[in-house]
N, C-alpha and C positions, 0 to 999 in steps of 0.2 A: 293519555297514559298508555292505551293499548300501544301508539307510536314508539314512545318512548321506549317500551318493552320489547317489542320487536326490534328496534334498533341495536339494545342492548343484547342478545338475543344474538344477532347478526355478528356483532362484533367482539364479541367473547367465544364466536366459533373456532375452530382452524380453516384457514381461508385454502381453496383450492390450490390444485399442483397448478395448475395451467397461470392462474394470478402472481405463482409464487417463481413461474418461469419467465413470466413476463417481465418484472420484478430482477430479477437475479442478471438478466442479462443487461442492464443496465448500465453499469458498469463497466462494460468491456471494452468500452474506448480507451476510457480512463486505464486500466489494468491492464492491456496491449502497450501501450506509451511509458507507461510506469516500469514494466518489464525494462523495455530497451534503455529507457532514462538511468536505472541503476545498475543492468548488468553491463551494458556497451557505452554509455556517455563516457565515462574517464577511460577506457580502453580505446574510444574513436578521437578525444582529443590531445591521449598522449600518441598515440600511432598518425598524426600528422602536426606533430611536433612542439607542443605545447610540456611544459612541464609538470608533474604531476600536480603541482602548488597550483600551479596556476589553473589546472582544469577541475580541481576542488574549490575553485574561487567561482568559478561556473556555476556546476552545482549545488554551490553554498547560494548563490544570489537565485538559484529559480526555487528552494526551500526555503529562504525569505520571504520571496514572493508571494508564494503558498501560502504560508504560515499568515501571513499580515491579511492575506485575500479571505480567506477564512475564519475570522475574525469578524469583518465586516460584511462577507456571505451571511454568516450566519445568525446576526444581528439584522440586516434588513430581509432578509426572508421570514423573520420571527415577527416582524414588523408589519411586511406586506404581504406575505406569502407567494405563490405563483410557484410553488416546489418546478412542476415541469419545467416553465420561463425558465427559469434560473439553470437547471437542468439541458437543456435545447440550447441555451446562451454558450454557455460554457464548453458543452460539448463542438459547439462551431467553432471557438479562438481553438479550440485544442487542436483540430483538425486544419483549420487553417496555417497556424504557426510552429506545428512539431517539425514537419521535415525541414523549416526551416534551423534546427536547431542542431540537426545530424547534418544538415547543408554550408555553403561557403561562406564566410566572413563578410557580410555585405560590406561592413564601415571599411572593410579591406579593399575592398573594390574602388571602393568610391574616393578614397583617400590614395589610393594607390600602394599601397605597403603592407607590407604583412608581420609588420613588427609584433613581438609577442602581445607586449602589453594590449594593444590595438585588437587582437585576435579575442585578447581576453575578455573586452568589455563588449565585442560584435557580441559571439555566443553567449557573453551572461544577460547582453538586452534581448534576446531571442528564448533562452532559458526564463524570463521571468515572466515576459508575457506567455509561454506556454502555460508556467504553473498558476499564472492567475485563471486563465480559464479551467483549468483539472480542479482547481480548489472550488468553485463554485459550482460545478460538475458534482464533485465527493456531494461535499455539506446536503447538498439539494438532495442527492440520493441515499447518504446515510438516514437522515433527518426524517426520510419518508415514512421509515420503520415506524413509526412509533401512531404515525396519523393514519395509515392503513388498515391497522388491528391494534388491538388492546389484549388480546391474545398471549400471553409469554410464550409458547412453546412456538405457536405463529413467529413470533419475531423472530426467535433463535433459527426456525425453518428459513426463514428468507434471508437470516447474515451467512447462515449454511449456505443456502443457496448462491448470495451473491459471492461467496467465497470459492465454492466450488466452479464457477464463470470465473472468475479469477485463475484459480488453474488451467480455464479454457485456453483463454486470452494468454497465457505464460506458455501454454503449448502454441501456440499459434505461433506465436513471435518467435519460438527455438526453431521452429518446423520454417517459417521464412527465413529466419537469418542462415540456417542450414542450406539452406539454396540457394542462397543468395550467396553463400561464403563459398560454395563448391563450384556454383557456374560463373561470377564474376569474381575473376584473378586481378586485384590491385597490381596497379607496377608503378603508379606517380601518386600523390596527394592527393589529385584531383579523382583519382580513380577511388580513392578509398571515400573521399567524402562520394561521390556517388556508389557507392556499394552502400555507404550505409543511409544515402535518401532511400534507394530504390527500397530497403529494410522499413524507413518510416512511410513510405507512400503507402505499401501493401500494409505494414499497420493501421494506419487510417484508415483504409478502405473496410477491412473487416470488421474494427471499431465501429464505424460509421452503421454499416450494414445491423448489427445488433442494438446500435442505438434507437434506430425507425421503427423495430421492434416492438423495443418499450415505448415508447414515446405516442405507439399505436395500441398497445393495448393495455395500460397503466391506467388507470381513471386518477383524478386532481385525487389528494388525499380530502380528509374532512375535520374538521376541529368539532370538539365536545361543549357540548352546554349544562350548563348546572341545572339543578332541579325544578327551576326556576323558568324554564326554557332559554336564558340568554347565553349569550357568548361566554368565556373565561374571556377575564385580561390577559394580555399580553403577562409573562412573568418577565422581572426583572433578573440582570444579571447577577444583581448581587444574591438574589435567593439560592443561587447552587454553590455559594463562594459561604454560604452556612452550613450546609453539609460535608461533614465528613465523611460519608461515601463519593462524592464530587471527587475531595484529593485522591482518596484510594483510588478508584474508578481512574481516573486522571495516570496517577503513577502507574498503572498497572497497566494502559493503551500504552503510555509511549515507551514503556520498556517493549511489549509486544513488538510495536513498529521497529525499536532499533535493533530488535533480534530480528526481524525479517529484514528491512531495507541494507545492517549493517553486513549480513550474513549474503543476500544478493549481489552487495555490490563491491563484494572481494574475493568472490565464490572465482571468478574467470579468473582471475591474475594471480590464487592459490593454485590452482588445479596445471595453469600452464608453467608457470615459475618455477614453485613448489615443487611440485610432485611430477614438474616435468613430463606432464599425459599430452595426448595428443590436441591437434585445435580443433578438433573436433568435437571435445570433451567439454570444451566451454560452454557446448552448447548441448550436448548428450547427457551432463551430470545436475544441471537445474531443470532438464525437460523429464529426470528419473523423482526428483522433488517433487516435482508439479503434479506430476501423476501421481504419485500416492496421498498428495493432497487433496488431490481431486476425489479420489475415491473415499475419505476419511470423511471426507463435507458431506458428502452424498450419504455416507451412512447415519454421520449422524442429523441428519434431518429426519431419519426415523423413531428418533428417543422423544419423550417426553420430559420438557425440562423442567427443572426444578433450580433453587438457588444452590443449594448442595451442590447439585449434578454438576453447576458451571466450575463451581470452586476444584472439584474433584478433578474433573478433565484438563482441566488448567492446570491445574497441578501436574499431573500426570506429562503434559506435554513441555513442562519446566523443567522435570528430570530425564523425560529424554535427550533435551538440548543439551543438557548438563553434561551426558554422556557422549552425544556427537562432541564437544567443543573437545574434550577429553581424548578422543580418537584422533582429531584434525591434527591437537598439538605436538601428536605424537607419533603421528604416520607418517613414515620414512617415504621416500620418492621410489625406492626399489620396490614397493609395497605399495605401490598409488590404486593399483585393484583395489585393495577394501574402500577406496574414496565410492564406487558405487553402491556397498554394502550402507556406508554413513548418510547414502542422499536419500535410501527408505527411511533411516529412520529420521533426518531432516525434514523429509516432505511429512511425517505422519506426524513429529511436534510443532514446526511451522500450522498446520491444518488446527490441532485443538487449541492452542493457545491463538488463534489469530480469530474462529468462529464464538470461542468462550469471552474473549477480551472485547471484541464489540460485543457481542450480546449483554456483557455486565452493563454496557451504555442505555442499553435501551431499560434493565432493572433501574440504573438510575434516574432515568424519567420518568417513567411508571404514569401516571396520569396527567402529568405535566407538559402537556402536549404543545402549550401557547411559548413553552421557551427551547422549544426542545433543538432550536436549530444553531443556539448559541453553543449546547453542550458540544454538541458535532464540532461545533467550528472551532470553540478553543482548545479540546480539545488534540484535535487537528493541528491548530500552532507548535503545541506545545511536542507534537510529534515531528512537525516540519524542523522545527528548529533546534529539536535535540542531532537528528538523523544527520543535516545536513552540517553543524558545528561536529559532529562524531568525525564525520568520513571526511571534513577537513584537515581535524586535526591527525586522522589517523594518513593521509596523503600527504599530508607537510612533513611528517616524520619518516614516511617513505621517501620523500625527495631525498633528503639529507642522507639515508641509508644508503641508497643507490648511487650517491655521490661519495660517500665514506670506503663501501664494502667491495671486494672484487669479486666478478664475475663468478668465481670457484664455489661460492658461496651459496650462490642461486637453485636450487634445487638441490641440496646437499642430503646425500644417501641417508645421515641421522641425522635425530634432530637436534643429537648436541651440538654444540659450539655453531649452528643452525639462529641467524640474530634475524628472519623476514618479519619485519613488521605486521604483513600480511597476512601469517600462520598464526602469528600469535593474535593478530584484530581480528579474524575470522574464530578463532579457537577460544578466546579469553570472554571478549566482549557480549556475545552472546548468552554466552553458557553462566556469564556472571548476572548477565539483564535477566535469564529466567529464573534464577536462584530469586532472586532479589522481587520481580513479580508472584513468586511463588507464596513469597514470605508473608508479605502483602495481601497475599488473595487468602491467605488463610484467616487474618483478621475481622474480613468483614462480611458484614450483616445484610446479607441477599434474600429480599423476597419477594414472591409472586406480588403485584399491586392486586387492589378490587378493580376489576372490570365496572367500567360507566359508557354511555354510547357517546359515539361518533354522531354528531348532529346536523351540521353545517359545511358547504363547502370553504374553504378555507381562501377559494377566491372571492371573497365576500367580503 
């Protein structure tokens, strides 16, 4: 009993900064890769010749992959556990196969041709085994939250945290590509796909460097036992497909995600087309995001949370979106300055609604530590496969634009008679996804769980 009580005791504390740094950097493989996957993938395989259709076919097949990898992550992890395993596993396919994915056409080599079609299925077989390792990566490292502390403001400290290494990892990768764009000058094909390996190499290497981190100073998480002293069972799937905080919870991540992923990965091809700013800008006005991201994480890992607090701040970063998408739709190219005024207030609603929306995940697990890796993972699907069918559909409608409209059109001083599909999927899409999670978050029923101890190791 004394055991018990001290365990309990332990794990209803706030767990330290240094635990909570170890912890947070974890991620940053995954978050380094992720950057360049949604801001430069369809700008690296329409700029060596691929057409927009077809390079949204790419990354529609490594968001499939994701989506279905995580699913089954998340299901045998809950099964066998081995979080780190799974973790260390995933973080190696990642490392191994991303530069392959900014790299040449193998099936092209080998076939001899470089017919589109052929180009298309090279990178979409390189994009899916990427995203299989990333998804096993996430799940393992979301999933962890919940077996390390029992804590809620704990939890919300460490999605803070792994959120605010997320804007690490996003600055990283703006500060390489920036040097990488200004010291190697493209002039063939061949040159542009090595501009953007040498982009994924140094990614990797920095990922990699943070990952030994964690991987070093992270302990196994632990599973809870009943009063009883034994194990919990496993929970079944179907026990979260009975709650109705599940869907909520559920609809409310992957609008989050398709306001982040949709809004990254039109952000370059607005800013250059659009608003006709410099190329510099592609990579100066998401590294203006990330920092103020950064800094919004950071602060709030000093609140104390409550279910309230998450709804409120979630909210709050629903109607700033609301007002960027409002600004985007409307800001003239002779006017493209305020595009850096719009990236403070992106990066500070991007920041609440992305640390509020997972933390709601870990309110919906609350003590249910034996399934928790299913939630991560479906989850997870269900944001892979909205994201990557969004940005196809919204790419297939770009093809056909850019084939319909004339040049004149492109950057056009107003926005009337202004038809860019891009202005209006960057301006619309979002700003509608946080209206719509807002609505949603007001609904529902958030509370601290009762704290019970962490007992057993989970490699057990």
């Amino acid at each position: 009993m004394v055991n018990n009580s001290e365990d309990e005791e332990l794990c209803s504390k706030p767990i330290g900064r240094v635990s909570v740094v170890y912890y947070g950097v974890g991620h940053m493989l995954n978050d380094i890769t992720s950057a360049c996957w949604f801001t430069y993938l369809l700008v690296f395989l329409t700029d060596i010749g691929l057409s927009p259709r077809d390079a949204a076919i790419v990354m529609l097949s490594g968001q499939v992959a994701d989506g279905f990898t995580t699913i089954f992550a998340g299901e045998l992890i809950d099964r066998f556990g081995h979080f780190k395993i799974w973790h260390g596993a995933g973080s190696v396919l990642v490392a191994v196969s991303f530069s392959s994915v900014f790299g040449g056409c193998l099936p092209c080599k080998i076939f001899g041709t470089n017919s589109s079609a052929l180009q298309t299925v090279g990178y979409s077989m390189f994009a899916a085994i990427f995203n299989v390792g990333w998804a096993a990566t996430q799940v393992s490292h979301m999933s962890m939250v919940n077996c390390i502390t029992l804590n809620q403001t704990s939890r919300v400290v460490l999605a803070s945290c792994r959120n605010a290494f997320t804007m690490v990892a996003n600055l990283s990768l703006y500060v390489v590509a920036l040097a990488v764009f200004n010291i190697y000058k493209p002039k063939t094909r061949v040159d542009i796909e090595n501009q953007y390996r040498w982009i994924a190499y140094l990614s990797i290497f920095i990922g990699c460097c943070f990952v030994g981190i964690f991987l070093f100073g992270t302990k196994e998480p632990r599973l809870n036992k009943d009063t009883q002293g034994t194990i919990k069972h496993r929970i079944l799937w179907t026990h979260w497909f009975k709650k109705v905080l599940y869907y909520q919870v559920a609809l409310v991540y992957v609008l989050t995600r398709l306001v982040t992923n949709v809004s990254q990965a039109l952000l370059a091809f607005y800013v250059i087309h659009d608003l006709q700013m410099v190329q510099s800008s592609k990579a100066l006005v998401p590294a203006i995001i990330y920092i103020c991201s950064f800094a919004i994480s950071v602060i709030l890992q000093e609140i104390r949370w409550t279910g309230q607090r998450l709804k409120a701040f979630f909210t709050a970063g629903g109607v700033l979106w609301i007002f960027s998408g409002a600004g985007i739709l409307v800001l003239p190219s002779s006017m493209h300055g305020f595009m850096y005024l719009l990236s403070v207030t992106i990066g500070v609603a991007n920041a609440l609604m992305t640390v509020t929306g997972v933390s709601m995940q870990s309110v919906l697990v609350g003590e249910d530590l034996n399934g928790c890796a299913f939630v991560y993972g479906s989850l997870s699907f269900l944001d892979k496969i909205s994201c990557g069918l969004a940005l196809y559909v919204l790419e297939s409608y770009q093809s056909e634009y850019l084939i319909s409209s004339s040049p004149s059109l492109l950057g056009c001083p107003s926005i009337i008679g202004c038809l860019s599909i891009t202005r209006y999927g960057l301006g619309l899409i979002p700003a509608s996804c946080a209206l719509l999670g807002s609505v949603i978050t007001y609904t529902m029923d958030l509370h601290t769980p009762v704290v019970k101890p962490l007992m057993e190791p989970l490699l057990t």
